[in-house]
C-alpha positions as CSV (number, residue, x, y, z in Angstrom):
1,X,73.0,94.3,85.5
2,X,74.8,93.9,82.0
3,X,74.5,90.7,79.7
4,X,76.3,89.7,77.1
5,X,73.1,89.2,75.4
6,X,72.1,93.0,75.8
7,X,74.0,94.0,72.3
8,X,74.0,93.1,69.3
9,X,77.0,91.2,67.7
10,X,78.8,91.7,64.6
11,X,82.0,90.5,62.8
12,X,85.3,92.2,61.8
13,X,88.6,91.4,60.6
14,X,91.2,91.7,62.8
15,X,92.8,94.5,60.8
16,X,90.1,96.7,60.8
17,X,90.3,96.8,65.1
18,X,94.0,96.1,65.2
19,X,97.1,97.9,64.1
20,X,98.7,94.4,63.8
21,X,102.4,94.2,64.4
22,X,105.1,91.7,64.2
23,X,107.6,91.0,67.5
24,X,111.2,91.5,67.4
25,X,113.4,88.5,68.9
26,X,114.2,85.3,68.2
27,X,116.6,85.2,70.7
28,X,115.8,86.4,74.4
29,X,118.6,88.8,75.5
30,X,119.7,88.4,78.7
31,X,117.9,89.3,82.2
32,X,118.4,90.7,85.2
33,X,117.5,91.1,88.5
34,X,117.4,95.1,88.1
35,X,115.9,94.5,84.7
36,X,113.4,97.3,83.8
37,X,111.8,96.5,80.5
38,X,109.7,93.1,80.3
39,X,110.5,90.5,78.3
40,X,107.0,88.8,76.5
41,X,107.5,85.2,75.3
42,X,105.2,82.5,73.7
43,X,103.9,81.3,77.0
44,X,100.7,80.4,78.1
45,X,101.0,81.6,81.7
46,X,102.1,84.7,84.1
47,X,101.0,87.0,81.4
48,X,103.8,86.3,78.9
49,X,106.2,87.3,81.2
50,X,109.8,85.3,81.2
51,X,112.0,87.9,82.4
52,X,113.4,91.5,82.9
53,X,115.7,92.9,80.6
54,X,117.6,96.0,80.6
55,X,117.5,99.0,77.8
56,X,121.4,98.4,77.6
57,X,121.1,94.8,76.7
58,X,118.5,95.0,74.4
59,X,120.4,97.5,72.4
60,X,123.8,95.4,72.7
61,X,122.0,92.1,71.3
62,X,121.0,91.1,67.7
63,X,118.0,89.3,66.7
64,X,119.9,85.9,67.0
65,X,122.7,87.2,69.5
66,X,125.1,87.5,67.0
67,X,125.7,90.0,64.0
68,X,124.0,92.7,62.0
69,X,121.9,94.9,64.9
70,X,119.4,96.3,64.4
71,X,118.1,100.1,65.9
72,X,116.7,99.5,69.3
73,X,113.3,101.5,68.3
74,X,112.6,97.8,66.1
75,X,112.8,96.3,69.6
76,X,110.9,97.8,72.3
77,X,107.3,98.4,72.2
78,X,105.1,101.2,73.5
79,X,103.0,99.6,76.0
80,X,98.6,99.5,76.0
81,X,98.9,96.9,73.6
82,X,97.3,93.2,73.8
83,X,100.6,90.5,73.2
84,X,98.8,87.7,71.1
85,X,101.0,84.5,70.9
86,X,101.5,83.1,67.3
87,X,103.8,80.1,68.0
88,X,104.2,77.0,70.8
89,X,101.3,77.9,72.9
90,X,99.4,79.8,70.0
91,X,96.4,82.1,71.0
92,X,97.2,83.6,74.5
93,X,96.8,86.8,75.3
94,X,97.9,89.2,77.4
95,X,97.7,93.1,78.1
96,X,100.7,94.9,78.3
97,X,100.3,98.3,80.2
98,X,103.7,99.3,80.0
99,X,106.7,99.4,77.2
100,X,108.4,95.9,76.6
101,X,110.3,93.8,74.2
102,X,109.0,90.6,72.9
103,X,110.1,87.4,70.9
104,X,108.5,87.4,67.0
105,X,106.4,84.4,68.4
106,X,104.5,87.2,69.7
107,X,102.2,89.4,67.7
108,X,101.7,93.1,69.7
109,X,98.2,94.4,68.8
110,X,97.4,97.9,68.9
111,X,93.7,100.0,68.9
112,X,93.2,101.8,65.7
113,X,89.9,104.2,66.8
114,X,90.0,103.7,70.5
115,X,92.6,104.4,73.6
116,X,92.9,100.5,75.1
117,X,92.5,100.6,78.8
118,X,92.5,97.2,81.1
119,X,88.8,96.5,80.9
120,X,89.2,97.0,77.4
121,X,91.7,94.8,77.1
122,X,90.0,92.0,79.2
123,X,87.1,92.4,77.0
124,X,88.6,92.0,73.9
125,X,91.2,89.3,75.8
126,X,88.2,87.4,75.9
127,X,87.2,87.1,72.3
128,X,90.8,86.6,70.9
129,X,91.3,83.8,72.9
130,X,87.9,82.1,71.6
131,X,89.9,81.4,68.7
132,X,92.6,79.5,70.3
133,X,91.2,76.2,69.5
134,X,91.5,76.7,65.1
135,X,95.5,77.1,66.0
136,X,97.9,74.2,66.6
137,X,102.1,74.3,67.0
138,X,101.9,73.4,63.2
139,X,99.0,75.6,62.5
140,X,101.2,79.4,63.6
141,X,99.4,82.3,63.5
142,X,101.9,85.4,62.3
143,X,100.2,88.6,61.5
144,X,100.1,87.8,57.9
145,X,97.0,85.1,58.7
146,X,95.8,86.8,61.7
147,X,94.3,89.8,59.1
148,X,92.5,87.2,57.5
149,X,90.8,86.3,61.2
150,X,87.9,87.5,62.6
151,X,86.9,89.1,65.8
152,X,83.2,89.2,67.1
153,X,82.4,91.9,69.4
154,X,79.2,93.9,70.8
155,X,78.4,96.9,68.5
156,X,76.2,100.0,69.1
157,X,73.2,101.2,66.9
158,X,75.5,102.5,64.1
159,X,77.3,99.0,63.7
160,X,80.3,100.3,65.7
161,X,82.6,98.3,68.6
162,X,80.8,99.0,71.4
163,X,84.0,100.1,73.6
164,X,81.9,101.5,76.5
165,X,79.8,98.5,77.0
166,X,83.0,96.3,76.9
167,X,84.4,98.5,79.5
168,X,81.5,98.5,82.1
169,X,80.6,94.9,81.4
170,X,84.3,94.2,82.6
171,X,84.0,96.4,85.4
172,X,81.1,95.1,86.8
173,X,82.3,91.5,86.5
174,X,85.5,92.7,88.5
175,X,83.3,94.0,91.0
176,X,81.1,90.3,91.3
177,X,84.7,88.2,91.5
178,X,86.3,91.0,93.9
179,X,83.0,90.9,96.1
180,X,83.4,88.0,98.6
181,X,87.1,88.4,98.8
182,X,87.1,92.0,100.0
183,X,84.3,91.3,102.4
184,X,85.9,88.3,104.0
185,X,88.8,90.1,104.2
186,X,87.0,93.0,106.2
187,X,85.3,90.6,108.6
188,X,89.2,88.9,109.5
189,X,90.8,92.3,109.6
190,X,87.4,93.5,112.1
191,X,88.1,90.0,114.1
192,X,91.5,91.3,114.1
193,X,91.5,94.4,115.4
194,X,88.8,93.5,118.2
195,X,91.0,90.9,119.0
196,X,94.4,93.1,119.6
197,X,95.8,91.3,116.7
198,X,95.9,87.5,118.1
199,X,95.6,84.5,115.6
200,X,93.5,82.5,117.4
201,X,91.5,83.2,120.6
202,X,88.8,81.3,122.6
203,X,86.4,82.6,125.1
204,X,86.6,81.3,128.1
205,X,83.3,82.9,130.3
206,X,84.5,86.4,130.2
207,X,87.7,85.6,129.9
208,X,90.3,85.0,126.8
209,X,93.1,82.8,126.7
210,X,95.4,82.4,124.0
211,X,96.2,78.8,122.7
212,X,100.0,78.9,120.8
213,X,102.7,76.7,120.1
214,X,106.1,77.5,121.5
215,X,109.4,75.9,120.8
216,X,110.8,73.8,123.6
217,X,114.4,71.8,123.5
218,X,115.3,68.5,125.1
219,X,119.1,67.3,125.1
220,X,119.2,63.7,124.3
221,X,122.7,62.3,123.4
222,X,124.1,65.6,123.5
223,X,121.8,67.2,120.8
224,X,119.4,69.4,121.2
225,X,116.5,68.5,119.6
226,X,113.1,71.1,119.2
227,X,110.0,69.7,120.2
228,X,106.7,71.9,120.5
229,X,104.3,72.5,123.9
230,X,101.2,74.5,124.3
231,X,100.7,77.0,126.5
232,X,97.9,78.8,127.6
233,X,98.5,82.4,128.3
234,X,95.7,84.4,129.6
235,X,93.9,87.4,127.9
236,X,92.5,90.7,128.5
237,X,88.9,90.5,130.0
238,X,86.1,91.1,127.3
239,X,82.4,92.5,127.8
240,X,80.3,89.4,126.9
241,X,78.7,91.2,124.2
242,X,82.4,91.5,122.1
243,X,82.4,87.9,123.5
244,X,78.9,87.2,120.8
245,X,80.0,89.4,118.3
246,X,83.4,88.3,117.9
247,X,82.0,84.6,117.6
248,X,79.7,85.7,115.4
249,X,82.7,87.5,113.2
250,X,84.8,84.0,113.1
251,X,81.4,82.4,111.8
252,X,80.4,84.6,109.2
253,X,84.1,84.8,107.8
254,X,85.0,81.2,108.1
């Protein structure tokens, strides 16, 4: 089992992990439904997303929606990068697997000496956001005072990031949260399939019925109006020992 407290800890500047860079829009071009390319904003939910853009649009629109244009290389991003929020809802963070666009109230952050993976990025997600609390809407931070921050992170013997340890350490937490939800779900979908796919059973000796709620319509002043009954409609037999296990499935799952 990994802990935190297994490594060593050392400080670095931003800069010296980061390839800092500076977003693009101040004005969000327009989105779509059949949008492609992402749009990240400062936002300190649903992963920075607020929208999906289109290659088209983002080349047709200036930085303020209006005027000089700039080439569309300035405005989309490669993705792997970690999308730090500088302004509004300052220190978020957010990995961004594929190529997007952004508003400058976001800082894109790339790896200098390492290819950035997901558990990677959660990692180092993690730390950056450690520092949310020294930033306030007043307070921004833009790239020019984020390579004055600092970053603490788990080295190896020779003083290095520790990249591999971040990445297994992340792993093995995903493992621990994913854990009871992937067993639970294998006990319903067991319960299920013993079941022949009914909701909601009860064993009646070695018989099953099946308690549901069907719609039933009374005419009162000329209106139909939909009421509910239950019915009881009868199951296949089952062997009295699916009969214990089964109960013993709904128990252990509920």
């Amino acid at each position: 089992m990994l802990k935190l407290g297994d490594r060593q800890w050392e400080v670095f500047d931003f800069n010296e992990i980061f390839e800092i860079k500076k977003g693009f829009y101040n004005k969000k071009p327009p989105c779509f439904d059949n949008g492609t390319i992402p749009f990240i904003g400062a936002s300190d939910s649903n992963n920075g997303f607020t929208g999906f853009t289109t290659y088209s649009s983002i080349k047709a629109n200036s930085k303020v929606g209006y005027g000089k244009n700039e080439p569309i290389e300035q405005k989309i991003y490669s993705g792997n990068a970690i999308c730090v929020t500088n302004n509004g809802s300052v220190g978020y963070a957010y990995y961004q697997q594929h190529k997007f666009t952004c508003t400058h109230d976001v800082n894109p952050l790339y790896l200098k000496s390492k290819k950035l993976n997901r558990y990677i990025a959660m990692f180092l997600i993690g730390c950056i956001e450690k520092q949310r609390v020294c930033f306030t809407y007043a307070r921004k931070w833009r790239p020019k005072r984020m390579v004055k921050s600092k970053l603490i992170l788990p080295v190896t013997a020779e003083k290095i990031p520790d990249w591999q340890f971040m990445e297994d350490y992340m792993k093995q937490k995903e493992q621990q949260i994913l854990k009871p939800t992937i067993e639970r779900l294998c006990k319903r979908l067991i319960i299920n399939d013993i079941l022949g796919g009914v909701s909601h059973c009860v064993p009646i000796g070695k018989h099953f019925t099946l308690l549901k709620f069907l719609p039933k319509f009374s005419v009162v002043n000329d209106l139909k109006k939909p009421t509910m009954r239950k019915v009881i409609l009868p199951m296949y037999h089952q062997h009295p020992s699916i009969t214990v296990l089964t109960d013993l499935l709904v128990m252990m799952a509920a």
